[in-house]
C-alpha positions as CSV (number, residue, x, y, z in Angstrom):
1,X,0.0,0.0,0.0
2,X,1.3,3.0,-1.0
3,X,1.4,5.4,2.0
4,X,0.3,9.4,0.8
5,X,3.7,11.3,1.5
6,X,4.9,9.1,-1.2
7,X,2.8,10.0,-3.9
8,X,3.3,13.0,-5.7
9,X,1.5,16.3,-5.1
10,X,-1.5,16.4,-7.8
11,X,-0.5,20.0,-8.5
12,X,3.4,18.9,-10.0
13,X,1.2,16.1,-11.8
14,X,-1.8,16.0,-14.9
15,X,-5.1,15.5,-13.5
16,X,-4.3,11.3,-15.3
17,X,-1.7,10.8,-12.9
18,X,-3.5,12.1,-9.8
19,X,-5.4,8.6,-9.8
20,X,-6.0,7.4,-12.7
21,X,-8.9,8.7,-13.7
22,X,-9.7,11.7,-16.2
23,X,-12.8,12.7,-17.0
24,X,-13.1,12.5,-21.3
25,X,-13.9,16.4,-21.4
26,X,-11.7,18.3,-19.1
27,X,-8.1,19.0,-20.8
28,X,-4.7,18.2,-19.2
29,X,-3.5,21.2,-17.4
30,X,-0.5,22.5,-18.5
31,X,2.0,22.0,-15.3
32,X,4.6,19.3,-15.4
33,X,6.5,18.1,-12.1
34,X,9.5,20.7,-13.0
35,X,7.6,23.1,-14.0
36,X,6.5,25.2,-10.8
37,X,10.2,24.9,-9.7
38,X,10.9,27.2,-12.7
39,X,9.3,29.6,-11.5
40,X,11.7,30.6,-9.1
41,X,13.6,32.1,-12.2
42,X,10.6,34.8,-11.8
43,X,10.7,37.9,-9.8
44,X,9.2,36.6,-6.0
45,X,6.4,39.1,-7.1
46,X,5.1,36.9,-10.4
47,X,5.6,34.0,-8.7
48,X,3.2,34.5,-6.4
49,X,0.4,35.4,-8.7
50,X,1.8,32.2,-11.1
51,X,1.5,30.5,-8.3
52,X,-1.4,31.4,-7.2
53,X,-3.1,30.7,-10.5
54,X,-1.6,27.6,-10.7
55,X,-3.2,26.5,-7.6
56,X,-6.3,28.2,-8.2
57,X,-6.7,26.8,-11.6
58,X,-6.1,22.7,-10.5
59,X,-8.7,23.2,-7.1
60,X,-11.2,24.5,-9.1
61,X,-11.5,21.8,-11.5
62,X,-11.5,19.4,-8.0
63,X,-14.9,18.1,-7.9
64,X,-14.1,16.6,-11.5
65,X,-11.3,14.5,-9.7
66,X,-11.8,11.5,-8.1
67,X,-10.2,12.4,-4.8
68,X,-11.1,16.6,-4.5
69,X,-9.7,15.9,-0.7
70,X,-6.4,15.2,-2.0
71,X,-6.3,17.8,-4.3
72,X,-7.0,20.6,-1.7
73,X,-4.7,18.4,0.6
74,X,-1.8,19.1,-2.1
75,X,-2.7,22.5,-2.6
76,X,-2.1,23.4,1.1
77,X,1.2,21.4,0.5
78,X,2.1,23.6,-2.8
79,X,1.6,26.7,-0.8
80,X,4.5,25.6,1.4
81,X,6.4,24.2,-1.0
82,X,6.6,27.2,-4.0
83,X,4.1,30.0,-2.8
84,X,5.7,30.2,1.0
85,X,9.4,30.8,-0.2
86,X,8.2,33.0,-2.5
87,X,6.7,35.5,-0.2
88,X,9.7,34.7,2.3
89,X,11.7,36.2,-0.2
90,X,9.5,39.1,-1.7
91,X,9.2,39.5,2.0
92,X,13.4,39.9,2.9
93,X,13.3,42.3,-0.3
94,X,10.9,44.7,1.1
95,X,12.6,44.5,4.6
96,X,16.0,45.4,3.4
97,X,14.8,47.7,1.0
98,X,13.2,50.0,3.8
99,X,16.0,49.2,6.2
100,X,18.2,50.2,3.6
101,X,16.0,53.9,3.8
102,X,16.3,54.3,7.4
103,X,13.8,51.6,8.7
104,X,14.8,50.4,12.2
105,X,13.9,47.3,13.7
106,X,10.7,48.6,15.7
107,X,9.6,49.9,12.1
108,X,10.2,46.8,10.9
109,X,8.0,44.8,13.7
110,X,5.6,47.1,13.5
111,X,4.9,47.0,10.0
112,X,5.2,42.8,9.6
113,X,3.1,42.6,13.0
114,X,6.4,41.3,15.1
115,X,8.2,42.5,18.2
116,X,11.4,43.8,17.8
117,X,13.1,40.7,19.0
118,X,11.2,38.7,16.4
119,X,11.8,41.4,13.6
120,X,16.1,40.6,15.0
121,X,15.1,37.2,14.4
122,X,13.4,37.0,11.2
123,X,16.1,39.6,9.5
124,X,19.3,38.5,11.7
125,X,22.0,40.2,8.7
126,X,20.6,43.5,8.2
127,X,22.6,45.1,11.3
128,X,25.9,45.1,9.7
129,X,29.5,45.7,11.8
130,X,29.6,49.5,9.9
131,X,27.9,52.4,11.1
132,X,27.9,56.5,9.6
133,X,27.0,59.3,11.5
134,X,24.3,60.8,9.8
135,X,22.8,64.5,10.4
136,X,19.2,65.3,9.4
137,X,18.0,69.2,9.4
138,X,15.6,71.4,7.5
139,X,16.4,73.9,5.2
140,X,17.1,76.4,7.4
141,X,19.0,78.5,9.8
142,X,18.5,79.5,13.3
143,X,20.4,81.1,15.8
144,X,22.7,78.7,18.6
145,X,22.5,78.0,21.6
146,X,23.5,80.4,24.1
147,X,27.2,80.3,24.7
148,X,27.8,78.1,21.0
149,X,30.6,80.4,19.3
150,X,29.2,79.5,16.4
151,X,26.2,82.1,16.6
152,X,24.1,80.6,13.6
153,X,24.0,77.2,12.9
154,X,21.8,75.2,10.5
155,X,22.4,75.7,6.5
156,X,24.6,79.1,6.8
157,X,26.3,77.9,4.0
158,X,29.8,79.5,2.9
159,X,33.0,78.6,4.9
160,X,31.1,78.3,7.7
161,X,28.9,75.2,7.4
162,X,31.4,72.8,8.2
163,X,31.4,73.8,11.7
164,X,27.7,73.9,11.7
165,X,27.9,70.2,9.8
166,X,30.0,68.8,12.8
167,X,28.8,69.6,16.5
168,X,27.4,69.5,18.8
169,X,26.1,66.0,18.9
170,X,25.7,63.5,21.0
171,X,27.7,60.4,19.9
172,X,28.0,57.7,21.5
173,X,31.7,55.6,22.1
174,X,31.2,52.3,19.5
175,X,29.9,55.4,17.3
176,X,32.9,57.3,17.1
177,X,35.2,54.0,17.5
178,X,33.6,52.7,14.0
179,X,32.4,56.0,12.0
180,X,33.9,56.1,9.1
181,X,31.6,59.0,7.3
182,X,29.1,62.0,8.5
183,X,26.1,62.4,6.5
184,X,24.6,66.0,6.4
185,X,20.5,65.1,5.3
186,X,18.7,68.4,4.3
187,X,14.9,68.2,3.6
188,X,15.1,64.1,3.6
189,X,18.1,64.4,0.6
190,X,21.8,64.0,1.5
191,X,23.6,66.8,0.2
192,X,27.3,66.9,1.5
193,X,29.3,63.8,3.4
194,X,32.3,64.1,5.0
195,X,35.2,61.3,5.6
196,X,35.9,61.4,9.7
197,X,39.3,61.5,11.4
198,X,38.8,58.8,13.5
199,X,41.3,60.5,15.8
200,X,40.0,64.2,15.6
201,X,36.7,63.9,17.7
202,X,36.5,66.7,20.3
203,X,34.5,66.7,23.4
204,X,32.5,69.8,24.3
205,X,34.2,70.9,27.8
206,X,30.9,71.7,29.1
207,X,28.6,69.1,28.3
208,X,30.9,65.8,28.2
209,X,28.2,63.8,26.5
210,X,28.3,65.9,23.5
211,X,31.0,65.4,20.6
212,X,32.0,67.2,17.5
213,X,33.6,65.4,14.5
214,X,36.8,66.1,12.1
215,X,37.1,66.2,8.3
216,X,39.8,64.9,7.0
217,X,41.1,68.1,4.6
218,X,38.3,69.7,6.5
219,X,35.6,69.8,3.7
220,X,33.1,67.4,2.1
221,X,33.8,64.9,-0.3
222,X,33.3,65.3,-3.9
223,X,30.4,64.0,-5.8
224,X,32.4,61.5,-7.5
225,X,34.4,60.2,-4.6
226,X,31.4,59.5,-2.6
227,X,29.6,57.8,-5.9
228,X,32.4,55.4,-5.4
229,X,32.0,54.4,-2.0
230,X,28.4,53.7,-2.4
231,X,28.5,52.0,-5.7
232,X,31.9,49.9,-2.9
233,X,28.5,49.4,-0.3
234,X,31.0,51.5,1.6
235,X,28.7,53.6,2.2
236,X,24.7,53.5,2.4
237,X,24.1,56.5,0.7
238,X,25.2,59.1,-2.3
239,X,24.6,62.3,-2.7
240,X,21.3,63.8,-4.2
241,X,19.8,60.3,-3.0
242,X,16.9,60.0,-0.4
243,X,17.5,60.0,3.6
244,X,14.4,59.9,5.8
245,X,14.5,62.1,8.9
246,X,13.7,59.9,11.9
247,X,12.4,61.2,15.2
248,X,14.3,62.1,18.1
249,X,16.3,64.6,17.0
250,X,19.1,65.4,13.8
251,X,21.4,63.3,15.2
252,X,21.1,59.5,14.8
253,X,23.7,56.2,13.8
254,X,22.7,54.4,10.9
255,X,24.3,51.0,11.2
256,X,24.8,48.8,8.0
């Protein structure tokens, strides 16, 4: 006796092989056992809807079959088998893509109905070991705060903005240990980055939880330069290209 995790689901199969039986005026459908397998040649988006169809298309034609149970049996197993990888993947896609934009992990629970911990869980690789500094502010200018030397900060523009680009913040240690870059965000677009001197932070005298960065050459990078290091993955973002503002202030680490 043949026991049924040995046979075949119906849906890699013709409706003749299922059991035997076909009735005289219902065609062969089209789906061979290699078939649904080639679909993972698709994009994960088309083959969900093929697979969908496919599945669609062979239940509906069950109560022609001489064992509809089976058929619906094999259709919950085809929707683990092709459909569930499928969306697994579609599913990593969309994740990285918004962490890529400035998702964090509580965005990304919230959003796939997870906690946190499960969103760590699920997406274990998107915290990578690099981290930039990254600076998000209107397009604007407003006075300092008092005692700040700098007496306007904001986008003064001229020779001034680099000292408005780099402090005050507050930065933590394993942030200035592994920055390699400061990203200056203006209306949700990045528009200048600057390479760090990993030995040039300065710690404001009065406020010791507060930091200010270096430049090396004490300017932004070119255009080109920076193209390089993203198009590298040195670097998760290029200039002109989007970078949300999150809350809780302009400062934030954006890990990769």
């Amino acid at each position: 006796m043949t026991r049924d995790r040995d046979r075949q689901p119906p849906l890699t199969q013709s409706l003749r092989d299922i059991g035997g039986y076909k009735p005289p005026k219902v065609p062969t459908l089209h789906y061979t056992h290699a078939e649904p397998w080639a679909l993972a040649e698709d994009p994960p988006a088309v083959r969900i809807r093929k697979s969908l169809e496919m599945i669609l298309e062979h239940t509906a034609r069950s109560d022609l079959d001489n064992d509809p149970c089976r058929t619906h049996l094999s259709a919950l197993a085809e929707l683990r088998q092709i459909l569930r990888p499928a969306v697994d993947n579609f599913e990593y896609q969309l994740a990285d893509a918004a962490f890529a934009h400035g998702a964090t992990y509580n965005d990304l629970a919230e959003a796939a109905d997870l906690t946190p911990q499960g969103a760590r869980s699920r997406w274990p690789d998107f915290v990578g070991d690099q981290v930039v500094v990254v600076i998000s502010r209107r397009d604007r200018r407003h006075r300092a705060v008092p005692g700040d030397s700098r007496g306007m900060v904001g986008e003064v523009g001229g020779s001034a903005q680099y000292d408005s680009d780099r402090g005050w913040w507050r930065i933590g240690a394993d942030v200035r240990r592994k920055a390699r870059y400061a990203v200056i965000a203006v209306d949700e677009t990045v528009r200048r980055v600057y390479e760090i001197d990993p030995d040039g932070w300065i710690q404001d005298p009065s406020e010791p939880r507060l930091w200010q960065f270096s430049a090396i050459g004490g300017q932004p990078l070119d255009y080109r330069d920076v193209r390089v290091l993203w198009d590298a993955d040195d670097l998760p973002f290029v200039i002109g290209g989007p970078c949300p503002t999150k809350p809780g202030g302009a400062y934030r680490p954006h890990r990769f």
